[in-house]
PLY file of the C-alpha trace (Angstrom):
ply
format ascii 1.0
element vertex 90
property float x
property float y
property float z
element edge 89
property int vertex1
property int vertex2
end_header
9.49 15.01 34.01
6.18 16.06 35.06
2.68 16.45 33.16
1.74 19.91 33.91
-1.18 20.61 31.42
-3.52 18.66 29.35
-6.24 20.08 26.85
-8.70 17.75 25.75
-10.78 18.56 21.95
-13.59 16.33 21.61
-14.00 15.06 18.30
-18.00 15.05 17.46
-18.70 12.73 14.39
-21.21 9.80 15.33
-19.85 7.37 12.61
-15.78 7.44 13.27
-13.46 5.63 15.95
-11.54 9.11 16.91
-13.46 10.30 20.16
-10.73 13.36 20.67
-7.13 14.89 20.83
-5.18 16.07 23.42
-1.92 18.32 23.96
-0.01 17.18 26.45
2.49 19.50 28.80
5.41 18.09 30.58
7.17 20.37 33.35
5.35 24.14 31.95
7.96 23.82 28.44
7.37 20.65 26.27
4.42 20.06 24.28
3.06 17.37 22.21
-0.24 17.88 20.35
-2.14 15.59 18.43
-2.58 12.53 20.94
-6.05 10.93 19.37
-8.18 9.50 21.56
-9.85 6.02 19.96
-12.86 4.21 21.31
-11.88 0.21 20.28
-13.52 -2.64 20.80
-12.18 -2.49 24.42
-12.90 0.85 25.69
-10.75 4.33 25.00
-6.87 4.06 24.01
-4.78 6.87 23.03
-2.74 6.46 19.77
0.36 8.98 19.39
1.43 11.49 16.70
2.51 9.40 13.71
3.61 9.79 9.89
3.04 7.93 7.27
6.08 5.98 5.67
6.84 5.90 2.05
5.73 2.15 2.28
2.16 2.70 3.80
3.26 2.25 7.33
2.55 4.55 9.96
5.31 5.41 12.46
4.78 7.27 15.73
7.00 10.74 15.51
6.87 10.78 19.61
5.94 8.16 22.40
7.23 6.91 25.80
9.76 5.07 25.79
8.96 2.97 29.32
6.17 1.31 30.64
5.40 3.43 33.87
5.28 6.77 31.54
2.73 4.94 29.07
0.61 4.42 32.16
0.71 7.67 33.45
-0.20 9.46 29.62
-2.84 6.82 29.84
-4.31 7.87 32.80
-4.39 11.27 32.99
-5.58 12.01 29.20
-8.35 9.63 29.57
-9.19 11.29 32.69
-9.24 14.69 30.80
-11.30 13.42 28.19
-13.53 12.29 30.78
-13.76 15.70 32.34
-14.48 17.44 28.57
-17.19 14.83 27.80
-18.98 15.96 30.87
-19.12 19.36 30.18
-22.01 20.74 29.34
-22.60 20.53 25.52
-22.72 24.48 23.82
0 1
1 2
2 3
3 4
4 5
5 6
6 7
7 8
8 9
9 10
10 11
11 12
12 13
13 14
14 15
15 16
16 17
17 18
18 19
19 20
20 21
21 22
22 23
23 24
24 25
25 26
26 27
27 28
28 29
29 30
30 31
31 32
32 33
33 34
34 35
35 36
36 37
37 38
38 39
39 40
40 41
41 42
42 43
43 44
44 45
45 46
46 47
47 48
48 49
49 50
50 51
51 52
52 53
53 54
54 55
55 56
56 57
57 58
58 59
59 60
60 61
61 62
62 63
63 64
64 65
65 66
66 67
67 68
68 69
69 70
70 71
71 72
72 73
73 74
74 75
75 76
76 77
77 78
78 79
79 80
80 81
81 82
82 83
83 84
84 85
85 86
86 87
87 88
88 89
């Protein structure tokens, strides 16, 4: 399965953690939206689509299941984000 398309939406509110969202496309027919993009204490991490539990717990709804496919999300929607950021502001 191949990443074919990934939108980037900056999120622009000075006081919160969430930095943006992506939609992700894998081979020009599966999408997942609502990737958020998280600056931590570390640097920028991506944190997938989750619900909330009836117990308080959140629970992603869609994720990689391997290493090597973590990596690659990793990658290339940081890399988009980094693109967007650079963009001039409108």
């Amino acid at each position: 399965m191949k990443i074919t398309d990934v939108r980037v939406r900056i999120v622009k509110k000075d006081d919160s953690k969430l930095k943006g969202v992506a939609s992700v496309t894998f081979d020009d027919c599966f999408v997942i939206h609502d990737i958020k993009i998280i600056e931590g204490n570390e640097g920028f991490f991506i944190a997938m689509p989750s619900r909330k539990t009836g117990d308080g717990e959140y629970k992603d709804i869609a994720h990689p299941i391997n290493t090597e496919t973590r990596e690659e999300l990793i990658k290339v929607i940081l890399s988009a984000f980094e693109q967007e950021k650079a963009k001039p502001q409108e």
